[in-house]
C-alpha positions as CSV (number, residue, x, y, z in Angstrom):
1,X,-54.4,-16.0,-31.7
2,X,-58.4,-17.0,-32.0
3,X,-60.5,-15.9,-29.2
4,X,-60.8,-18.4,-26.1
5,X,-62.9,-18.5,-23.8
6,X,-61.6,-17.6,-20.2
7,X,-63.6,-18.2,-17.4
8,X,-62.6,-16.9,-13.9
9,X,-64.9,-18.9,-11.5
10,X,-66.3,-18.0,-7.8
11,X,-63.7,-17.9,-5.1
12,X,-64.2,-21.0,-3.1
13,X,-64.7,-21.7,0.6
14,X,-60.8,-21.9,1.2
15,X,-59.8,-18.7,-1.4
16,X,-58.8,-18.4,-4.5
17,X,-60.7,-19.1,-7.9
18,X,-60.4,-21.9,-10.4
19,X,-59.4,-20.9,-14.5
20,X,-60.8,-22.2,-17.4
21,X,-59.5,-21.7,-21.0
22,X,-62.2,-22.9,-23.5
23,X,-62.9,-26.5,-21.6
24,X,-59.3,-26.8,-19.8
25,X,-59.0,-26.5,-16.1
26,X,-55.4,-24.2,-16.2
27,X,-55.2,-24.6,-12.1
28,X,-56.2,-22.6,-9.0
29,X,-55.5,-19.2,-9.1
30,X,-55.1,-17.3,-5.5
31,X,-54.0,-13.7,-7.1
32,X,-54.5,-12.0,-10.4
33,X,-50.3,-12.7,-9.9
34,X,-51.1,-16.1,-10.5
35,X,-54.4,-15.7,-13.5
36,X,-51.7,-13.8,-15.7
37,X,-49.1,-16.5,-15.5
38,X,-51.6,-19.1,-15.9
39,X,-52.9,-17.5,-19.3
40,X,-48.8,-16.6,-20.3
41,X,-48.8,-20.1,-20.2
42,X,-51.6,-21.3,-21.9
43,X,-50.6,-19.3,-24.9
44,X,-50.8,-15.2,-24.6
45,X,-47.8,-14.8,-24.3
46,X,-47.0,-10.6,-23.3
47,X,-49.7,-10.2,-21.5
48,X,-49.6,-8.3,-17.9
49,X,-51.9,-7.9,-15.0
50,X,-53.5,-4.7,-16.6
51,X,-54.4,-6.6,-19.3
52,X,-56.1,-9.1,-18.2
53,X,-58.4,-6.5,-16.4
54,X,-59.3,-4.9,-19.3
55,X,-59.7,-8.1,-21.2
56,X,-63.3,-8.4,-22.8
57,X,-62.2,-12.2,-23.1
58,X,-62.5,-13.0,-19.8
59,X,-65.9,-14.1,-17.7
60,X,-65.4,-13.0,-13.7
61,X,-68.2,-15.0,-12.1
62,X,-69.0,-13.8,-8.7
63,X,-66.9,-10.8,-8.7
64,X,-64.1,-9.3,-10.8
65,X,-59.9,-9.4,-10.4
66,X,-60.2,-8.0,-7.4
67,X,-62.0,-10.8,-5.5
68,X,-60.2,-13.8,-4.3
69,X,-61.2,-14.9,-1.3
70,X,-65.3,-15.2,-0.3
């Protein structure tokens, strides 16, 4: 699979964060539970919680996987 661009924006005023692939809004996500399904679906496929942590593909703005509420 090409390299996408994943971006994990700021949790908003109410929790969780919104997810981006490339210019698609995937949905809310209120856990990194719910990031890694949201990326299964959009296409990697076999990925886990772990590693989407370690993933260099993904942009955390306003803190990392373990933020998700303000």
């Amino acid at each position: 699979m090409p390299k996408r661009r994943v971006i994990v924006c700021p949790p908003s005023g109410t929790g969780g964060r919104r997810v981006c692939v490339d210019d698609q809004v995937l949905g809310t996500a209120y856990s990194l539970h719910d990031l890694t399904v949201f990326l299964q679906n959009a296409g990697l496929t076999g990925w886990d919680q772990l590693d989407v942590i370690e993933s260099e593909w993904i942009e955390w703005h306003e803190g990392g996987p373990e933020k998700w509420k303000p």
